[in-house]
Backbone bond lengths (Angstrom), bond angles and torsions (degrees), N, CA, C in turn:
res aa  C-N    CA-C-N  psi(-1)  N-CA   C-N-CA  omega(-1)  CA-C   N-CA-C  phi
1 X - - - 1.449 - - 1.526 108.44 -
2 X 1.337 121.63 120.62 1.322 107.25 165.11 1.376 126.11 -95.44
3 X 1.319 111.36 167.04 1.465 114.32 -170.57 1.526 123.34 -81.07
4 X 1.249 109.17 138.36 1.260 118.35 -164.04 1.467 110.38 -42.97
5 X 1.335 115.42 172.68 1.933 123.55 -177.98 1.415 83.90 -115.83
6 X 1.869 96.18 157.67 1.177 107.97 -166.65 2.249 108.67 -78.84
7 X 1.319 88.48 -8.12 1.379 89.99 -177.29 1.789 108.88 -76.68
8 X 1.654 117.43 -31.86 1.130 126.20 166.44 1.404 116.01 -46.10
9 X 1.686 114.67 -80.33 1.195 101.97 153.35 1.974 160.04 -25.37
10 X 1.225 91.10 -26.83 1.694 115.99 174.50 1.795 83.15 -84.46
11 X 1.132 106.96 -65.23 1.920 83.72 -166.73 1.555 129.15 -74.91
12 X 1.477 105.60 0.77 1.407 126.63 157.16 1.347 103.18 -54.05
13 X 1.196 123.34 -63.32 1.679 139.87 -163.65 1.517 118.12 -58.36
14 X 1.819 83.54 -53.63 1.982 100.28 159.01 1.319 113.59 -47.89
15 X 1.022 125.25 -67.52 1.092 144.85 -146.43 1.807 111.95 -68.05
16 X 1.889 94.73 -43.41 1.813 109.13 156.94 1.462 125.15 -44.21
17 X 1.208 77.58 -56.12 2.190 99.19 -168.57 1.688 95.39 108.05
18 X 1.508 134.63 9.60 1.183 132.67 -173.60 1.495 118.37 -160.53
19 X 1.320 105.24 139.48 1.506 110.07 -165.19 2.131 104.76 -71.19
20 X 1.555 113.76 141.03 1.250 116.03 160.66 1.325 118.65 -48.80
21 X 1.600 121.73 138.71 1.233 128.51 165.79 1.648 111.65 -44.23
22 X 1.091 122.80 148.02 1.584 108.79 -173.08 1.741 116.54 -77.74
23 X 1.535 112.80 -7.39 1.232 85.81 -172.75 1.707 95.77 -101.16
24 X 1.031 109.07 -33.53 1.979 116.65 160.55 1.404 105.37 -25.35
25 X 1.860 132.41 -56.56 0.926 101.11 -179.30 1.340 125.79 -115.22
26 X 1.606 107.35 32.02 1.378 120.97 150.21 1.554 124.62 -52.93
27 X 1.779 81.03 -53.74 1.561 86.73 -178.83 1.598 121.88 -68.62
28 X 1.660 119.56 -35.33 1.310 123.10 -179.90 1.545 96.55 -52.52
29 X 1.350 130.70 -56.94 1.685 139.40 -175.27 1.312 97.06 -27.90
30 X 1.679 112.41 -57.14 1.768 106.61 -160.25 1.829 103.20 -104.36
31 X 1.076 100.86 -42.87 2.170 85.72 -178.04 1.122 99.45 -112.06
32 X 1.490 149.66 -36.82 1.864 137.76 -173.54 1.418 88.40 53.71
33 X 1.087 136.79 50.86 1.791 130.61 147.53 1.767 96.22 168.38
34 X 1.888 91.17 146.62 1.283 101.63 160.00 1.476 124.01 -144.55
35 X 1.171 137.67 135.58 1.451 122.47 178.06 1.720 115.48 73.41
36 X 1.175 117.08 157.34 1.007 123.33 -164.50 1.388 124.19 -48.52
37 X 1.939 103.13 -139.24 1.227 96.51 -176.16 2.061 96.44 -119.63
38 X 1.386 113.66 2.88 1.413 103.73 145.66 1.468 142.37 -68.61
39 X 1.427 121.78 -176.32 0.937 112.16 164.82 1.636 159.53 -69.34
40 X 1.775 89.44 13.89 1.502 119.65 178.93 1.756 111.48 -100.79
41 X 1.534 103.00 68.02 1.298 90.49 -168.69 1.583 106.13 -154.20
42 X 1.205 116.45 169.95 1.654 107.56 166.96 1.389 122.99 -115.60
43 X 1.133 134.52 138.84 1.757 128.70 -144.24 1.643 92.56 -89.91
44 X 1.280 83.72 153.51 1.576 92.70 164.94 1.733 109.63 -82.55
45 X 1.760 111.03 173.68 1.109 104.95 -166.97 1.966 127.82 -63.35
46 X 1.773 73.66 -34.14 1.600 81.56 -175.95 1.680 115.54 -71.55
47 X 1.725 113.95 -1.07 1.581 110.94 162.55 1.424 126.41 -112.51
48 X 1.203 104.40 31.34 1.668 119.16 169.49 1.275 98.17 -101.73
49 X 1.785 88.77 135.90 1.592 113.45 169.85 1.488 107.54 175.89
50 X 0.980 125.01 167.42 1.575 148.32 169.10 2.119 91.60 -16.82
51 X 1.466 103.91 134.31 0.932 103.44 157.09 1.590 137.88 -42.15
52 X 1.799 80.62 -58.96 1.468 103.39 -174.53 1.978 127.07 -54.40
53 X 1.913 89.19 -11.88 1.288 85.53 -176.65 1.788 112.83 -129.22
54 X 1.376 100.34 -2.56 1.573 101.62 156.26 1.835 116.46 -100.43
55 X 1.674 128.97 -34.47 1.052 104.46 156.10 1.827 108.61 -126.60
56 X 1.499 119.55 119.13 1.219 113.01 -140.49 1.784 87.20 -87.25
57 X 1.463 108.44 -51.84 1.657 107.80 -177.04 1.205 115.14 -72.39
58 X 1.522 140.88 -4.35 1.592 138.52 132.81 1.642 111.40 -35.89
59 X 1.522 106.49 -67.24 1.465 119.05 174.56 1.532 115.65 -48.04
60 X 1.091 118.73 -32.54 1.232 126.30 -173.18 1.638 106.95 -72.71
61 X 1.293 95.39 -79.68 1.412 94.88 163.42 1.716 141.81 -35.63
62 X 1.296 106.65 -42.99 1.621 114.00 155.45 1.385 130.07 -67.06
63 X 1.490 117.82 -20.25 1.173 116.01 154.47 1.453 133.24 -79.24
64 X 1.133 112.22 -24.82 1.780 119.57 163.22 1.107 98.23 -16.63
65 X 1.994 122.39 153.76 0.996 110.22 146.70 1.461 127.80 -76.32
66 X 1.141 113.37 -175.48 1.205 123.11 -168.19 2.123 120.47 -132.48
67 X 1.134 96.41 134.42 2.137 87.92 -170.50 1.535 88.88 -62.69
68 X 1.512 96.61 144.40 1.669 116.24 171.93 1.528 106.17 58.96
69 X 1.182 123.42 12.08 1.209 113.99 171.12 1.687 103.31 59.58
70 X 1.332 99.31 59.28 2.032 112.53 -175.04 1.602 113.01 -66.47
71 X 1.501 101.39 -28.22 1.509 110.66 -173.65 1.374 111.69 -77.63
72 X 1.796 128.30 -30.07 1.118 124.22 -178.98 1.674 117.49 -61.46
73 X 1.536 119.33 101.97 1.425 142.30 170.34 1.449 109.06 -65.25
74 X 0.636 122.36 131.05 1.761 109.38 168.45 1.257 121.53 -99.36
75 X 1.561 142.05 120.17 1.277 142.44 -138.19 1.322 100.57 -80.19
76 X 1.296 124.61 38.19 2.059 121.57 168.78 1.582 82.88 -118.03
77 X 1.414 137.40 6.71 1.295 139.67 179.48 1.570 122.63 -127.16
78 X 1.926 93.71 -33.60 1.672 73.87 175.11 1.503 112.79 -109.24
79 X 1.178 101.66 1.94 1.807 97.86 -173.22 2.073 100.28 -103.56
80 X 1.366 87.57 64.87 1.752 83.91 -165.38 2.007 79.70 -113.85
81 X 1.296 130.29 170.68 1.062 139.19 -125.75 1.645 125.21 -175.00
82 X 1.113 122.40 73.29 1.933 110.12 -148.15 1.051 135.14 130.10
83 X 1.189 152.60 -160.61 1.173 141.05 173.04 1.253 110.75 -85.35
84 X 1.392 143.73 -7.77 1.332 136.97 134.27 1.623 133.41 -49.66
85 X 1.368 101.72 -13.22 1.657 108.35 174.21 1.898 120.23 -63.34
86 X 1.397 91.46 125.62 1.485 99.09 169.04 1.824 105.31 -106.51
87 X 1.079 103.82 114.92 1.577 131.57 165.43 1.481 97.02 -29.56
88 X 1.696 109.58 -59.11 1.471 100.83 -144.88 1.289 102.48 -75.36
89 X 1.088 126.91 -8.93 1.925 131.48 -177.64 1.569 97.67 -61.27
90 X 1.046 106.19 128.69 1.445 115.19 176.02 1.832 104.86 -175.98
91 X 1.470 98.48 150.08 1.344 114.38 -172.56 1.914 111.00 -117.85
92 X 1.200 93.01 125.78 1.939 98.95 179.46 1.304 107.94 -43.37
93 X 1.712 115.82 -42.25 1.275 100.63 -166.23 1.615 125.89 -82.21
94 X 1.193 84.52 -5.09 1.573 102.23 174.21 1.770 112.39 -61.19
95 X 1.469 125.96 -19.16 1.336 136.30 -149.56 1.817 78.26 -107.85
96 X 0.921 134.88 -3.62 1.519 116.59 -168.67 1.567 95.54 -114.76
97 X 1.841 116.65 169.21 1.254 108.08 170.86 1.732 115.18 -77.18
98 X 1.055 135.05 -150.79 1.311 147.06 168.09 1.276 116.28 -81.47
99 X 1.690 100.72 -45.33 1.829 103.66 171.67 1.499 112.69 -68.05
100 X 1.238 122.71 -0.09 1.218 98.19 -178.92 1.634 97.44 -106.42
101 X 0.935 138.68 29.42 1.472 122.32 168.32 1.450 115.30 -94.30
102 X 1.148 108.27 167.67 1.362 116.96 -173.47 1.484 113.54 -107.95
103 X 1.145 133.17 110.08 1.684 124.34 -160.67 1.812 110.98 -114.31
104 X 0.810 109.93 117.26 1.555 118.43 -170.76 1.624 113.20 -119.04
């Protein structure tokens, strides 16, 4: 498989409404795939998209609420970047599209 072009990527981003994490599309630049064909893996370009619409009852499930609001990360934790990055930081609302939020 070769690795994506940087123009692929740019219309990935378009196409989000939001720019790739930088090392996400470091890596698409040089391999665009990792790991098999389970769920321990990183997608190639052409299978990135919205949770909600490549795995919808994953999405579903991560959006549930949650007691104490467990999912709220606070961005001095999840937007960290490097060899300081913890994987497991992650935010529910992140698993939904944009249209589905509620803005007040």
């Amino acid at each position: 498989m070769p690795p994506a072009t940087e123009a692929e990527v740019r219309e990935l981003e378009e196409w989000l409404g939001i720019g790739l994490p930088p090392s996400y599309r470091r890596f698409l630049l040089f391999a665009n795939r990792w790991g098999g064909d389970d769920d321990c893996r990183l997608l190639r370009i052409e299978e990135v998209g919205w949770l909600r619409d490549v795995d919808p009852s994953r999405a579903e499930s991560w959006s549930e609420p949650k007691p104490e609001n467990s999912w709220s990360v606070p961005g001095e934790l999840y937007f960290v970047y490097g060899q300081e990055q913890d994987s497991i930081q992650q935010r529910g609302v992140c698993a939904r599209h944009p249209s589905d939020r509620i803005l007040g």
